[in-house]
mmCIF file of the C-alpha atoms, coordinates in Angstrom:
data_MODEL
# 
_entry.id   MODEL 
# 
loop_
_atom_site.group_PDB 
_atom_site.id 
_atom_site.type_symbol 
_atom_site.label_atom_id 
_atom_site.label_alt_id 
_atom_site.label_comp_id 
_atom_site.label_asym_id 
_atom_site.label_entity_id 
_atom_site.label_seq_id 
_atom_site.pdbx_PDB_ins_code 
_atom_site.Cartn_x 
_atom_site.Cartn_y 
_atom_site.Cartn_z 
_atom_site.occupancy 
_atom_site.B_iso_or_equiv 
_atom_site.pdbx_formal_charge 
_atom_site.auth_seq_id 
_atom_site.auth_comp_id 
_atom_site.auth_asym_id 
_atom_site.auth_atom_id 
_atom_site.pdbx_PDB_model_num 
ATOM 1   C CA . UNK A 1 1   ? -210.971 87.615 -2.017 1.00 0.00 ? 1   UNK A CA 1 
ATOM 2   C CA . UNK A 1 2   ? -211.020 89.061 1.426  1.00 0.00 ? 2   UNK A CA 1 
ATOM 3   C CA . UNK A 1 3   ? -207.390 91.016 2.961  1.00 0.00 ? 3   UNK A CA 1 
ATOM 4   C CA . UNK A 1 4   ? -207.530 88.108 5.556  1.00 0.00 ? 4   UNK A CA 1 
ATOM 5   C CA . UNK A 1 5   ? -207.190 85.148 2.326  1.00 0.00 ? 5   UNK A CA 1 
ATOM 6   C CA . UNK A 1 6   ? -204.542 87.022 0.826  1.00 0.00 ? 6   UNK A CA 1 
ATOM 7   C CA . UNK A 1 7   ? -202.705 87.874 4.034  1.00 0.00 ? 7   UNK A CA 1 
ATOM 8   C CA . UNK A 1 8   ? -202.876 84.010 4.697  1.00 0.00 ? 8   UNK A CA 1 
ATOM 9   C CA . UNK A 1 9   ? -202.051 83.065 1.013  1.00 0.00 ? 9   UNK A CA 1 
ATOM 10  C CA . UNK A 1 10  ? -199.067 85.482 1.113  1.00 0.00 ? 10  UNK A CA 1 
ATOM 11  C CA . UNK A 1 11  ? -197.976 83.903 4.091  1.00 0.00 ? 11  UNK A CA 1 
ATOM 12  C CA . UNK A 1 12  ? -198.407 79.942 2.988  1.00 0.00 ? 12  UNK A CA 1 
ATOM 13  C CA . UNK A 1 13  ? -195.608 80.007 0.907  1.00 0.00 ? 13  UNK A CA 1 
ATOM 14  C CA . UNK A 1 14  ? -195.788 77.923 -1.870 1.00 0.00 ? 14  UNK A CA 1 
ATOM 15  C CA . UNK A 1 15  ? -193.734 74.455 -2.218 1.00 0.00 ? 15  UNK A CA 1 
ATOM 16  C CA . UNK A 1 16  ? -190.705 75.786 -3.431 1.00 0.00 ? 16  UNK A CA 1 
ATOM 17  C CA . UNK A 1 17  ? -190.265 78.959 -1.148 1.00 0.00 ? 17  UNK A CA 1 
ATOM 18  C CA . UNK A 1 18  ? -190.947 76.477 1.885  1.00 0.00 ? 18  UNK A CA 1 
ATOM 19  C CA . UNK A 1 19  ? -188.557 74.216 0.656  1.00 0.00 ? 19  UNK A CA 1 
ATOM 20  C CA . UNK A 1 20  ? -185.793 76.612 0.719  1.00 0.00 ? 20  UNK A CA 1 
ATOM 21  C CA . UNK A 1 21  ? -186.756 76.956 4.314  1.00 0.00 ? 21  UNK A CA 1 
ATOM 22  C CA . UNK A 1 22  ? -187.238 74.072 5.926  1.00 0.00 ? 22  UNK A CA 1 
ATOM 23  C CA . UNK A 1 23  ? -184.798 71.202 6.184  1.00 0.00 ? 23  UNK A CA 1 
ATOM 24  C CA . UNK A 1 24  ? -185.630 68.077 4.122  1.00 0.00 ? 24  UNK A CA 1 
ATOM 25  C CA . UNK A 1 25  ? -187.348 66.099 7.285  1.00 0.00 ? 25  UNK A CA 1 
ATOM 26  C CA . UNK A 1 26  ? -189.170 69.320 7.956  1.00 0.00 ? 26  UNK A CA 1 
ATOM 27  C CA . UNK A 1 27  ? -189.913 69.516 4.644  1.00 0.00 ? 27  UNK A CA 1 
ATOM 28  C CA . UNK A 1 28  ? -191.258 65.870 3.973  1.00 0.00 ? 28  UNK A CA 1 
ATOM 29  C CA . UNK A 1 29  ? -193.473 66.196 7.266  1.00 0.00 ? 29  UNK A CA 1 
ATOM 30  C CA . UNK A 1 30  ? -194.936 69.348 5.457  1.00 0.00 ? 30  UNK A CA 1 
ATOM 31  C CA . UNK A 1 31  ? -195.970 67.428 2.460  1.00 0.00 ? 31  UNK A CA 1 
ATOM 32  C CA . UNK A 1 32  ? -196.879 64.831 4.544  1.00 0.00 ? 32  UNK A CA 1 
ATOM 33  C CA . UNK A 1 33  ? -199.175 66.667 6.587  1.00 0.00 ? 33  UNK A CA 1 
ATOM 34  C CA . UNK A 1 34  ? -200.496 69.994 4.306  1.00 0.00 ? 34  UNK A CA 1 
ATOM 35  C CA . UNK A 1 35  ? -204.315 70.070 3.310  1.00 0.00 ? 35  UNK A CA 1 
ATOM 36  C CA . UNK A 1 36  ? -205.788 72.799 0.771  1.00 0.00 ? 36  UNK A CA 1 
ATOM 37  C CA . UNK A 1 37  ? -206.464 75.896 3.415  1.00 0.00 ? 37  UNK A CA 1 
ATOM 38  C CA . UNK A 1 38  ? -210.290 75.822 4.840  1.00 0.00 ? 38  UNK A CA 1 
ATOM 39  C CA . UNK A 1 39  ? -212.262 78.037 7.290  1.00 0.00 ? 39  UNK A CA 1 
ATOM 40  C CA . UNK A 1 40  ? -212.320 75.888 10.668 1.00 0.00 ? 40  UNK A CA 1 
ATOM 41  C CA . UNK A 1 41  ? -214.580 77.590 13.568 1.00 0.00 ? 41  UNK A CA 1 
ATOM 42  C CA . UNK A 1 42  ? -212.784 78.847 16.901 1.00 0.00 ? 42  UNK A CA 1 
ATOM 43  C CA . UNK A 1 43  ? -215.287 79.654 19.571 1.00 0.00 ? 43  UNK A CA 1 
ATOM 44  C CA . UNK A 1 44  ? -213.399 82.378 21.027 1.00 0.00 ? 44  UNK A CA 1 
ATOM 45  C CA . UNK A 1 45  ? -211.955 84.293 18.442 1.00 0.00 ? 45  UNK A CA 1 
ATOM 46  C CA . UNK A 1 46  ? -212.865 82.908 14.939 1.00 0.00 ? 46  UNK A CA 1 
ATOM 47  C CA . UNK A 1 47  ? -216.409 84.421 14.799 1.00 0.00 ? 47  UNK A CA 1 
ATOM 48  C CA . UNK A 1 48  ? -215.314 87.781 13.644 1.00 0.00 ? 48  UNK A CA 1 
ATOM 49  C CA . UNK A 1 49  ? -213.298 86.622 10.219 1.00 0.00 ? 49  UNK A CA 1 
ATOM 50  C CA . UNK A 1 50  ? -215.205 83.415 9.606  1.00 0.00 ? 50  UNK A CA 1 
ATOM 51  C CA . UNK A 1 51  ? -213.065 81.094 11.599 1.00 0.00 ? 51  UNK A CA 1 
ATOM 52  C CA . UNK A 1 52  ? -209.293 80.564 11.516 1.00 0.00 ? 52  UNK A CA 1 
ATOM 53  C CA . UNK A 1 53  ? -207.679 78.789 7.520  1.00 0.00 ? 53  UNK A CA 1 
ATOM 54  C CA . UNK A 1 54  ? -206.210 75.443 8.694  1.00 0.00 ? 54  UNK A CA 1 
ATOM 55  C CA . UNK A 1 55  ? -203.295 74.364 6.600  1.00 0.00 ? 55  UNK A CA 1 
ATOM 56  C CA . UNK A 1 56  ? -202.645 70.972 7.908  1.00 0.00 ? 56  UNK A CA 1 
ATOM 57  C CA . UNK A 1 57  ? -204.000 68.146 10.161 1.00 0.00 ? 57  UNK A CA 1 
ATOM 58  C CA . UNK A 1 58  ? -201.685 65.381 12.002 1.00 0.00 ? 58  UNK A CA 1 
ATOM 59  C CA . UNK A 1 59  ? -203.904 63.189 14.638 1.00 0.00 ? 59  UNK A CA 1 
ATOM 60  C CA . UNK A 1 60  ? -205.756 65.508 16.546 1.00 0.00 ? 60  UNK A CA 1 
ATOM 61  C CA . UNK A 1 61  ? -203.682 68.811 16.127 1.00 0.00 ? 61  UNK A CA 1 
ATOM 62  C CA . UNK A 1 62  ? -204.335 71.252 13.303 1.00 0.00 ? 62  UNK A CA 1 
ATOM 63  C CA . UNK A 1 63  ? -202.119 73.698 12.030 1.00 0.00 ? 63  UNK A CA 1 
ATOM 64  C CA . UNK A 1 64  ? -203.608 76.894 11.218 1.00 0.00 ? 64  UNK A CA 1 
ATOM 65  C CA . UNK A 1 65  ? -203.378 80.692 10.071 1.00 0.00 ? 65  UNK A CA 1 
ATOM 66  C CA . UNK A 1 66  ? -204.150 83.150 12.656 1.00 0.00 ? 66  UNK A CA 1 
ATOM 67  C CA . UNK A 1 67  ? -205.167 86.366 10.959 1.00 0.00 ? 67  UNK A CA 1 
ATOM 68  C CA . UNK A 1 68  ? -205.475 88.634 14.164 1.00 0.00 ? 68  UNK A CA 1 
ATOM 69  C CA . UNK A 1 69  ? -202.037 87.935 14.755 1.00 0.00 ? 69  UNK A CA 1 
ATOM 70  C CA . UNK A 1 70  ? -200.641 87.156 11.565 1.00 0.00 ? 70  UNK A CA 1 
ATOM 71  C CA . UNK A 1 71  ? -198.547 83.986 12.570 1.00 0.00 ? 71  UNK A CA 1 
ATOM 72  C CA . UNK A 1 72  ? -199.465 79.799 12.442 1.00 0.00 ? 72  UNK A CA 1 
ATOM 73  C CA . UNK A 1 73  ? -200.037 78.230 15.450 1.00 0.00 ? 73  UNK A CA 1 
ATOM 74  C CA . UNK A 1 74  ? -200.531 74.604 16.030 1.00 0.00 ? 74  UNK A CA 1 
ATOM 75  C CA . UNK A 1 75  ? -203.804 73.466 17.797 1.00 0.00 ? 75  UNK A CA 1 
ATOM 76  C CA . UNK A 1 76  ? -205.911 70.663 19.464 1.00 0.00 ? 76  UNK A CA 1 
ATOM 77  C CA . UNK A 1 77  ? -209.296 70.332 17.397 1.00 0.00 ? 77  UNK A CA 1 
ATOM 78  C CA . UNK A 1 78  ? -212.516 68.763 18.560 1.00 0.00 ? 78  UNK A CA 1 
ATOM 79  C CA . UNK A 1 79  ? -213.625 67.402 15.277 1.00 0.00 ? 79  UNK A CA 1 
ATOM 80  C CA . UNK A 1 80  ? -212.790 68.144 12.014 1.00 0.00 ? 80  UNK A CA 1 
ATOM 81  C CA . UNK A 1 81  ? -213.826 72.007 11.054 1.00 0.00 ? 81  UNK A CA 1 
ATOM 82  C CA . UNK A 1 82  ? -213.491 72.955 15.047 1.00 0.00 ? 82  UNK A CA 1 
ATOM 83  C CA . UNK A 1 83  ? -210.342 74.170 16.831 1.00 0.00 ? 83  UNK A CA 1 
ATOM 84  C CA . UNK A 1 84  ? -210.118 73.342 20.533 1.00 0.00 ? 84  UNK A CA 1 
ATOM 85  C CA . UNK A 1 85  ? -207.650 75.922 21.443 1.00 0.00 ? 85  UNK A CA 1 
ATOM 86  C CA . UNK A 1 86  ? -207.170 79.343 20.157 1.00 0.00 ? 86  UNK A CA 1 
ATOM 87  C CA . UNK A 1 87  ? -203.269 80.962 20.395 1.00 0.00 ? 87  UNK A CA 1 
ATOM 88  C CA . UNK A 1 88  ? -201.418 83.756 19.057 1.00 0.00 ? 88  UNK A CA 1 
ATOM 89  C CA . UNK A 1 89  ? -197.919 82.530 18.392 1.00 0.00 ? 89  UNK A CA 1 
ATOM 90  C CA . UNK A 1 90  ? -197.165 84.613 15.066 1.00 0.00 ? 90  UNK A CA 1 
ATOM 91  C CA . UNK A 1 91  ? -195.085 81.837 13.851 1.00 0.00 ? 91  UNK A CA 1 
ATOM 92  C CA . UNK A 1 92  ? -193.585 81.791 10.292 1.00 0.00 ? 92  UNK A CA 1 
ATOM 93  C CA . UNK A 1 93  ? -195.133 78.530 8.804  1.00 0.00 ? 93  UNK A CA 1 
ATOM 94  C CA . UNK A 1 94  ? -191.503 76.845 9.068  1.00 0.00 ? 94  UNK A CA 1 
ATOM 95  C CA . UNK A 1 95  ? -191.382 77.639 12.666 1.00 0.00 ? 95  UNK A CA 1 
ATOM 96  C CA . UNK A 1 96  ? -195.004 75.856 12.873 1.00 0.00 ? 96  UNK A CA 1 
ATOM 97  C CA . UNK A 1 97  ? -193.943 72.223 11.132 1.00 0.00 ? 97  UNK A CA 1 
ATOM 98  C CA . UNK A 1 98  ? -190.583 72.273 13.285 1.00 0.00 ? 98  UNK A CA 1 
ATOM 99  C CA . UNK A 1 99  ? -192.930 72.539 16.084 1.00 0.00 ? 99  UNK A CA 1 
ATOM 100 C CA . UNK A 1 100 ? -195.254 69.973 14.995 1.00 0.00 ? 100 UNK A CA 1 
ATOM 101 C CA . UNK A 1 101 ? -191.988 67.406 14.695 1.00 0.00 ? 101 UNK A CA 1 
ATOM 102 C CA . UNK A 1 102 ? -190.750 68.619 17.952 1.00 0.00 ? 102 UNK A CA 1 
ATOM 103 C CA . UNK A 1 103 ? -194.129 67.132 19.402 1.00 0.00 ? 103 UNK A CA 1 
ATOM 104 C CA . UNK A 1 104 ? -193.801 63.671 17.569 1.00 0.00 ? 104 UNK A CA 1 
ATOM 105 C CA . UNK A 1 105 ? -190.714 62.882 18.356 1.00 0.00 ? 105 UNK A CA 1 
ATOM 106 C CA . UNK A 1 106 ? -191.833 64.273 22.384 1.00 0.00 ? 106 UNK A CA 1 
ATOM 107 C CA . UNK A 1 107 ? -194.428 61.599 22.209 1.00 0.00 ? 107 UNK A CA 1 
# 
């Protein structure tokens, strides 16, 4: 394994640390929403690692791990396996599905 998949796998907790975490909505839109972590391509950035690990899809936003900045970040995608939009947010994964549920119930 490369430092970047076990700097993201560190930081993915797994479902019982992120349940201590999150509140139980946040916590059901997690499971609701999580997807086994896989390389996605980001035009501007992504090249150098490999792409960015996507954690979890809902409609046409993708959460994913950003390894240059060490923090989640919550993204338009083109197509599945493409990110639209780079950022560098360095949120903690909790921060990232409170987010996401801040922009359903916006919508």
């Amino acid at each position: 394994m490369t430092c970047r998949r076990l700097n993201m796998k560190s930081s993915i907790s797994n479902g019982s640390r992120v349940s201590r975490k999150l509140v139980a909505i946040h916590f059901r839109l997690w499971e609701a929403i999580k997807i086994p972590p896989e390389k996605w391509s980001e035009a501007d950035y992504g090249s150098e690692g490999g792409g960015f690990w996507v954690v979890a899809v809902i409609g046409r936003k993708a959460v994913w791990f950003n390894d240059i900045e060490d923090g989640f970040n919550c993204s338009l995608y083109t197509s599945p396996g493409q990110l639209a939009e780079y950022f560098c947010d360095q949120d903690a994964l909790e921060l990232a599905v409170q987010k996401v549920l801040f922009m359903i119930e916006a919508n």
